[in-house]
VOPAGU-2260 file (C-alpha; in pm, 1 decimal, decimal comma):
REM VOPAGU-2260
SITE   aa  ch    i         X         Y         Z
SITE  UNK   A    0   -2716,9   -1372,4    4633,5
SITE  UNK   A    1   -2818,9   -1435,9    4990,1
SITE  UNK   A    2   -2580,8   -1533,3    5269,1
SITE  UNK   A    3   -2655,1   -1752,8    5562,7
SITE  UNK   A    4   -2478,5   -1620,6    5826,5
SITE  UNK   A    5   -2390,7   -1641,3    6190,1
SITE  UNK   A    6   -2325,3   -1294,6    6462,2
SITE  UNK   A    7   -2107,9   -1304,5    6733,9
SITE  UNK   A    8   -2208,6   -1262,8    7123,6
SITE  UNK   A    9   -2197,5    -897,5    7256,8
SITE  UNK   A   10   -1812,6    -918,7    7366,1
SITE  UNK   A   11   -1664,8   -1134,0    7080,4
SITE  UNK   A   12   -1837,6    -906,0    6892,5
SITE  UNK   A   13   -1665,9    -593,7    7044,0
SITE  UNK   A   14   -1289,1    -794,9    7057,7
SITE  UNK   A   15   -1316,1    -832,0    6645,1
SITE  UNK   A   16   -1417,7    -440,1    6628,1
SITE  UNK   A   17   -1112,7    -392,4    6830,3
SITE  UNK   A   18    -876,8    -599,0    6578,9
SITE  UNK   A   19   -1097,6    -422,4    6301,5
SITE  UNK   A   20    -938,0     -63,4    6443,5
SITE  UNK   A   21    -610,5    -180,0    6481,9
SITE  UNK   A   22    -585,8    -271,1    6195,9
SITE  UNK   A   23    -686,6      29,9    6031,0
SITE  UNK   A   24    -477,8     231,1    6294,7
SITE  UNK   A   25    -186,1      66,9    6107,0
SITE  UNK   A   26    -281,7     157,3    5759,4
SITE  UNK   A   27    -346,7    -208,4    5757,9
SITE  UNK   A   28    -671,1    -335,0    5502,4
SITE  UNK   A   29    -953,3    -359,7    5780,3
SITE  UNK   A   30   -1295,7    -434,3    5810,7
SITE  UNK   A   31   -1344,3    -103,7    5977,0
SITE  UNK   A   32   -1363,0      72,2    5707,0
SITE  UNK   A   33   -1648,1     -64,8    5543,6
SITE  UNK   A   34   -1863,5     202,0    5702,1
SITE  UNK   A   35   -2230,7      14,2    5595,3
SITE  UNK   A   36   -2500,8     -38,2    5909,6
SITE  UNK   A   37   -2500,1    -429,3    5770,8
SITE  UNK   A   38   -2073,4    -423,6    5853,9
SITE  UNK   A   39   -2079,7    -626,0    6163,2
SITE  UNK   A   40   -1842,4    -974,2    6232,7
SITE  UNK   A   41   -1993,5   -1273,8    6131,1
SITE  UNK   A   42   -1927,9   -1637,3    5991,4
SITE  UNK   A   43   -2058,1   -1718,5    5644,3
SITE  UNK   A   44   -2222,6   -2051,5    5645,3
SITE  UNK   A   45   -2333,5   -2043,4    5289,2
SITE  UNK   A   46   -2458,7   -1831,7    5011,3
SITE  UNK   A   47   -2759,2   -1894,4    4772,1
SITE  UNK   A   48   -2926,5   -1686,5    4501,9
SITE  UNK   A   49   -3267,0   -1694,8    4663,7
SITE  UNK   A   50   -3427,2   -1841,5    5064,3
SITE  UNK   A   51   -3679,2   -2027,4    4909,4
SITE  UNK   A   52   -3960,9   -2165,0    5140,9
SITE  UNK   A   53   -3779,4   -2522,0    5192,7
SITE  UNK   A   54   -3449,3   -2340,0    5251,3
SITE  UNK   A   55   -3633,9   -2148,5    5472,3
SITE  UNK   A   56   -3808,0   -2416,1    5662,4
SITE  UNK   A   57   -3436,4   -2577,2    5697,9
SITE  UNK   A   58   -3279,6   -2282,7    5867,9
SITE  UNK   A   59   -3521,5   -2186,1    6074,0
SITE  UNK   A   60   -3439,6   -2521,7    6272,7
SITE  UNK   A   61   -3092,1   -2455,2    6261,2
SITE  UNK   A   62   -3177,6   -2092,4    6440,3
SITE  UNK   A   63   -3393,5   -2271,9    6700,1
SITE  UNK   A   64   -3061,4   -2431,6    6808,5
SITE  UNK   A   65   -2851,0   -2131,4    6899,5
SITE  UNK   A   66   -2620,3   -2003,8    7099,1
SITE  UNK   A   67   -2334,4   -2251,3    6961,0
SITE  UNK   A   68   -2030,6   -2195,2    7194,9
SITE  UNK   A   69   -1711,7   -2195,4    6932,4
SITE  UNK   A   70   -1347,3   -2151,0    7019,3
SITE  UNK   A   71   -1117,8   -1887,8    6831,4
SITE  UNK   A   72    -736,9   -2070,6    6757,9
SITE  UNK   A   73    -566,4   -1800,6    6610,5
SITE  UNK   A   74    -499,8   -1623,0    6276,4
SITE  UNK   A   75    -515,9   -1715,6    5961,1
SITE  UNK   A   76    -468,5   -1594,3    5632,8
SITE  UNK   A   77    -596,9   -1682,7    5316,9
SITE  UNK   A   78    -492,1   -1628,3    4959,7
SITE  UNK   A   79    -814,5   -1664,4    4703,9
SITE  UNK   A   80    -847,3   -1431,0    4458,1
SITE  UNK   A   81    -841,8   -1188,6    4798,8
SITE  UNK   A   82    -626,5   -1114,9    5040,7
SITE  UNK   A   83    -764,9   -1182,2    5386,1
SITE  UNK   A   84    -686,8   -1204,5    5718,1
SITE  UNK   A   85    -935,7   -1369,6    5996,2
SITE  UNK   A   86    -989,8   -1520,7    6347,8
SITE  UNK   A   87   -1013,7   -1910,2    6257,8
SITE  UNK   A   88   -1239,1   -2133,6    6436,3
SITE  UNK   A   89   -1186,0   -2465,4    6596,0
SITE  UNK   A   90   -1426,2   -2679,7    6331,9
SITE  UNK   A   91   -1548,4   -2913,0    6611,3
SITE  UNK   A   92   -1823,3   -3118,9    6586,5
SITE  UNK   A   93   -2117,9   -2863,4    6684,2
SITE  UNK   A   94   -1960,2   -2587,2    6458,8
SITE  UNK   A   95   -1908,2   -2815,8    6147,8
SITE  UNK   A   96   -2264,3   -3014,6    6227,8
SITE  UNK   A   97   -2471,8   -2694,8    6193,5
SITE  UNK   A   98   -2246,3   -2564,7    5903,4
SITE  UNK   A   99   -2360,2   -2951,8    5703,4
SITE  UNK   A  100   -2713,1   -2868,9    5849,0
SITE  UNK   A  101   -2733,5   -2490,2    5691,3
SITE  UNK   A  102   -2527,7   -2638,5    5352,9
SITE  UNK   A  103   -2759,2   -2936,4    5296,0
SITE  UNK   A  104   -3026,6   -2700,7    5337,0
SITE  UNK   A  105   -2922,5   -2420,5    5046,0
SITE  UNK   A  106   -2810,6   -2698,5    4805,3
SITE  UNK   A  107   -3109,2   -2929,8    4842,6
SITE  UNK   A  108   -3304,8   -2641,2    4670,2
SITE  UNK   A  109   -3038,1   -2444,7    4498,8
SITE  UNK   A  110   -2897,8   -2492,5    4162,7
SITE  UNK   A  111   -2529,1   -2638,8    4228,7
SITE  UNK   A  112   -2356,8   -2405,4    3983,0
SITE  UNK   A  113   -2468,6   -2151,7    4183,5
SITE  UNK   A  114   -2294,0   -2255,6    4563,8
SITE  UNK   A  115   -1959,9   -2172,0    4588,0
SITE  UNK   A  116   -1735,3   -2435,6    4663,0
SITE  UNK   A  117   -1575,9   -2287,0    4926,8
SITE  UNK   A  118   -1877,8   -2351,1    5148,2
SITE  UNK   A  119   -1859,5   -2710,2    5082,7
SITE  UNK   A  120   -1851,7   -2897,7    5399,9
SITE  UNK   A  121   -1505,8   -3052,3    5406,9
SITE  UNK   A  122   -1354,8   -2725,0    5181,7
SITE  UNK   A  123   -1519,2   -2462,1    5453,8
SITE  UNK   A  124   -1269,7   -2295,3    5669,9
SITE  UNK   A  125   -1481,6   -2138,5    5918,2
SITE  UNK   A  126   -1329,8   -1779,0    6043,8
SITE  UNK   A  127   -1406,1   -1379,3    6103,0
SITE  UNK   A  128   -1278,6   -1169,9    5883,0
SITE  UNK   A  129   -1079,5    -897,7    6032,0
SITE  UNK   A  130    -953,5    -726,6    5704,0
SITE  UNK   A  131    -970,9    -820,5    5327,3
SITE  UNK   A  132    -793,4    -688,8    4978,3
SITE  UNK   A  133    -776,7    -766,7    4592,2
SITE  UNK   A  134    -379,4    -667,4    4677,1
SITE  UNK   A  135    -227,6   -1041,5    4714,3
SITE  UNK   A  136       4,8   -1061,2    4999,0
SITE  UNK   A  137    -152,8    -797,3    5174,0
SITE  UNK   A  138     -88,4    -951,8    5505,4
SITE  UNK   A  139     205,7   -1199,5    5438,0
SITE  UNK   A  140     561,5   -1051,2    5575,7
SITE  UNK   A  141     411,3    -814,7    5846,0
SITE  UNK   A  142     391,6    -850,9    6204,3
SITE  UNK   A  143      37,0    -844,9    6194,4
SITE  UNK   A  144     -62,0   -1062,8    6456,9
SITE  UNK   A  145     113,2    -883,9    6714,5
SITE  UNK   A  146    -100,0    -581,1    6630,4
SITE  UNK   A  147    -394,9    -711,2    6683,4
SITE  UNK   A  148    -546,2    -777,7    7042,1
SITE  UNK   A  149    -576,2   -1137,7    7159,9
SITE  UNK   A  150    -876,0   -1328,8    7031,6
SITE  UNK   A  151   -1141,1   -1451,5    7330,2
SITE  UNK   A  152   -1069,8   -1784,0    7405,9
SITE  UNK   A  153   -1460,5   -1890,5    7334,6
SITE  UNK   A  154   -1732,8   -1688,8    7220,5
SITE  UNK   A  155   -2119,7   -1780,5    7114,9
SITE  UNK   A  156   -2260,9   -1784,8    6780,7
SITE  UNK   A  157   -2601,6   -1615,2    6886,9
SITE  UNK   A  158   -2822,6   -1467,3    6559,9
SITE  UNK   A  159   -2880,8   -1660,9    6256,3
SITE  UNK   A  160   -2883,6   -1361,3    5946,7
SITE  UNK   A  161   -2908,7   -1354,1    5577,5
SITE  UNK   A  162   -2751,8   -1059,1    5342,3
SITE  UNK   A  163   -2870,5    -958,6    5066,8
SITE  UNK   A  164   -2603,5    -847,6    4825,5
SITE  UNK   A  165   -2850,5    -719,2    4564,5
SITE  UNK   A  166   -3064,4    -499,5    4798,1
SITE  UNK   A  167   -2819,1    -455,4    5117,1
SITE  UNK   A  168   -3134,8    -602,1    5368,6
SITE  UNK   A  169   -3047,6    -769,9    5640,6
SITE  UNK   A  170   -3286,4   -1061,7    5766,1
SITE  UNK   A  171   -3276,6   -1248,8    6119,4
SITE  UNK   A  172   -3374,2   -1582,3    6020,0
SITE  UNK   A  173   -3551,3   -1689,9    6299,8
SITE  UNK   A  174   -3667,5   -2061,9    6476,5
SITE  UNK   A  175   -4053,7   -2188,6    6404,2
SITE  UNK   A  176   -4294,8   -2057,9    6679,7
């Protein structure tokens, strides 16, 4: 599979890596220790099994209109068949605009049974991870949110990447020239 994803500017970048260490300070599940070179925080857009040239063409006008400015409410936790705890992100109309823009474009040339639904616009929570688990309830009864440092009130969604989970590569998907 291949995510779409988006990075973080410079210091929202560095404020997650901070939450990421405290939360591994505490014995807590943390992003931090996933020790790969492609670890950094990021917001999944989508995933599809392959960027095909029309996919391609589609995202490549998304990346041509970055920085998006995005606001961070809080934390949140979620309860899939993981346990994970994240920065949320106000889904305003820029954020959840792009998201459509960067859906329409893996599913228009994608087989459906392949998309997860969880990327669906109207389903898609967007958020940074800050530490995941297959142990359910991980997070629930702990004062984790007073552990971790308090979240920038805005930050900048800056570098349009894929991930490949096959191979590992990392690709900046960048705007037409």
């Amino acid at each position: 599979m291949r995510t779409v994803e988006l990075l973080l500017n410079e210091a929202a970048d560095l404020a997650v890596r901070d939450a990421w260490r405290r939360l591994a300070d505490a014995g807590l599940p943390s992003q931090a220790r996933h020790r790969s070179p492609t670890n950094s925080p990021h917001l999944t857009l989508a995933a599809c099994p392959e960027l095909t040239a029309p996919i391609r063409w589609e995202l490549a006008e998304v990346a041509a209109t970055l920085p998006v400015p995005v606001r961070i409410t809080g934390v949140v936790r979620f309860e899939r068949p993981t346990s994970v705890l994240a920065w949320a992100l106000d889904p305003d109309p820029a954020l959840t605009g792009l998201h459509r823009r960067v859906w329409e474009a893996v599913s228009s040339d994608s087989p459906p049974e392949t998309l997860n639904p969880f990327h669906e616009p109207g389903r898609w929570s967007p958020h940074i991870t800050l530490g995941r688990t297959r142990r359910a309830g991980a997070f629930s009864g702990r004062r984790v949110p007073e552990l971790l440092p308090v979240p920038p009130l805005s930050a900048q969604l800056v570098t349009l990447r894929s991930y490949d989970t096959e191979t590992g590569a990392l690709e900046v998907l960048e705007p037409r020239s």
